[in-house]
N, C-alpha and C positions, 0 to 999 in steps of 0.2 A: 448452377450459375455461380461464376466469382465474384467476389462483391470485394471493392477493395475500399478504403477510408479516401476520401477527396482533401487534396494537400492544402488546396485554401479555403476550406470551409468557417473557418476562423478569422480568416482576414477579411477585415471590412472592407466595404467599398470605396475607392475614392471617392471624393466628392470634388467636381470642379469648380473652380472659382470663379466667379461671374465677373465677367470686367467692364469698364466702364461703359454707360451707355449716353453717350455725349449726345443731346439733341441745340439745337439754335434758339435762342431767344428769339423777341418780338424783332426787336431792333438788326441780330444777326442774320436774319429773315428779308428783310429791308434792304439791307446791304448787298446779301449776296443774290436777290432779286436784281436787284440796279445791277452788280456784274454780271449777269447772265445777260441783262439787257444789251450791253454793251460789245458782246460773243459777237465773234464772226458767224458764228453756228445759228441760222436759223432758227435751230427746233428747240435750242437749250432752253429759252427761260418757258416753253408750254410743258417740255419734259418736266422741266423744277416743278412748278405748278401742278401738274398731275400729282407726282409722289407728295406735293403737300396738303394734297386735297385730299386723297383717297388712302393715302400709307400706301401706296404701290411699291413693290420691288421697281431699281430703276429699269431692269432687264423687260419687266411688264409695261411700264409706262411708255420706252424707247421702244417696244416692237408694237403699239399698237397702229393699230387700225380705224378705219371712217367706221366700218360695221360694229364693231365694237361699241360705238357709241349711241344707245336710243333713247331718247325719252326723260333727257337728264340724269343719266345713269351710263358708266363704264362696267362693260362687264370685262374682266381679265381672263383671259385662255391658258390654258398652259401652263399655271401655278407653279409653285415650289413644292405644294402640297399635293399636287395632281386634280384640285377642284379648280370648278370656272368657281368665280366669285363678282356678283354684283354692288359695284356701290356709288351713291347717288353723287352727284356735282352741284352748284352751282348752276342759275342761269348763263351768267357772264361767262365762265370755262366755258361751258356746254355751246356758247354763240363761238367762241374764239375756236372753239376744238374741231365743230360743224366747219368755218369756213376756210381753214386748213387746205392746201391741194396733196394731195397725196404723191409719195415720192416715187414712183414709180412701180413697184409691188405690192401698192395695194396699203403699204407702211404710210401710216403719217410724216414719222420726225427720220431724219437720218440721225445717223447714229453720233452720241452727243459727252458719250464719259470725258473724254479726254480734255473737252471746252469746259465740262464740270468743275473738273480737278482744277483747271484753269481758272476759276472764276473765282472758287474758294480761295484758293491762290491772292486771287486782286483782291478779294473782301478781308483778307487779312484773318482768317478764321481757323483755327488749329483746334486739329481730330484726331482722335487716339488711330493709333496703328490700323488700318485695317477698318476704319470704318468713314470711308467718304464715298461710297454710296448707298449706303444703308441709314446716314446720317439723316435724311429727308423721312425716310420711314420710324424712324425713333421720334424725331421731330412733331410729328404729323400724332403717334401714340401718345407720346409723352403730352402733349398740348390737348389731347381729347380728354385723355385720364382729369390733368389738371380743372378744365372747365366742369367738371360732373360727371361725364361722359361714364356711362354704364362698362363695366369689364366684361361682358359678357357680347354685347354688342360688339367690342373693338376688337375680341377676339375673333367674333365673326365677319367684320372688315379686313381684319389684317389674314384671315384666311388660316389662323394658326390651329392645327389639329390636337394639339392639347393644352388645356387651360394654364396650365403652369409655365411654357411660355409667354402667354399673355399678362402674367399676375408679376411680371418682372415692372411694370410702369405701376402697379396697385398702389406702392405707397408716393406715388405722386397725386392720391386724389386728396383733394384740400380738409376731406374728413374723413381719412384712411385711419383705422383703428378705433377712432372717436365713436362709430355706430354700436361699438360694443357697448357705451355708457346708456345710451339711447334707446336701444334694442334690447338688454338684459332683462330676463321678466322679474329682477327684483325690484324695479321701476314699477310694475303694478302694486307691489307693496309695500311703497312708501307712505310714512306715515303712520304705518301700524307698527303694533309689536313685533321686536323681534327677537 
């Protein structure tokens, strides 16, 4: 067997740079609710709604279906991850979602990016390159993280198959880091010598 030396065994790996993850505030939230209101598009402000309830891709929220939804809970088909994933709504969605007519394939909403774009548009709201439809699922992450919300859970909401996608919203929780002070076991031995 020839064995020969590997030319970039030396060269480290790149590392990419993570860029910005713009989500909406309370108020931007508000705003561009009332401009969806205002869409010619039917389906847009239930579609909005969906992605900020569940962290849905907007591709999962726009193709779903009446069966898809039972029992206060949207389950998504057809993943980016290749899983179904279950997650629970609201009564109010779940009344609003239920009495829906269906648009003729069985789909709820017709299809709704382009009234999106539009809406953001009228709200007056500016997003990094490449992210206004992913903006609702950052949104939706970022604001679970903030309130408490478990990283382990959101990772299992947002359907993401390795934790380290998920741990990108971590230092948005309100006591990111601070459990190390709290949780250290030299905290059992305070007070004594040391």
């Amino acid at each position: 067997m020839i064995k020969y030396d590997n030319p970039v065994e030396e060269v480290r790996q790149f590392k990419e740079r993570e860029g910005e993850l713009r989500f909406l505030s309370h108020d931007e939230i508000s705003t561009l609710l009332s401009a969806c209101r205002r869409s010619s598009n039917p389906s847009l402000v239930d579609v909005v709604k969906i992605c900020l309830a569940t962290g849905a891709r907007w591709s999962e929220a726009e193709s779903l279906k009446a069966s898809q939804i039972v029992g206060g809970k949207i389950t998504f088909l057809n993943t980016k991850s290749g899983k179904n994933r279950t997650v629970p709504i609201n009564d109010i969605l779940h009344e609003t979602l239920k009495s829906l007519n269906k648009t003729g394939d069985e789909r709820l909403f017709l299809s709704c990016l382009n009234a999106f774009r539009k809406a953001v548009t009228k709200a007056q709201i500016s997003l990094p390159r490449g992210q206004m439809s992913h903006v609702l699922r950052h949104t939706f992450a970022s604001h679970f993280v903030m309130q408490g919300g478990n990283i382990i859970v959101l990772r299992d909401i947002l359907g993401h198959s390795e934790i380290t996608t998920t741990m990108r919203y971590a230092h948005l929780a309100p006591n990111h880091l601070k459990e190390a002070v709290r949780l250290n076991p030299l905290n059992q031995h305070l007070g004594g010598n040391f």
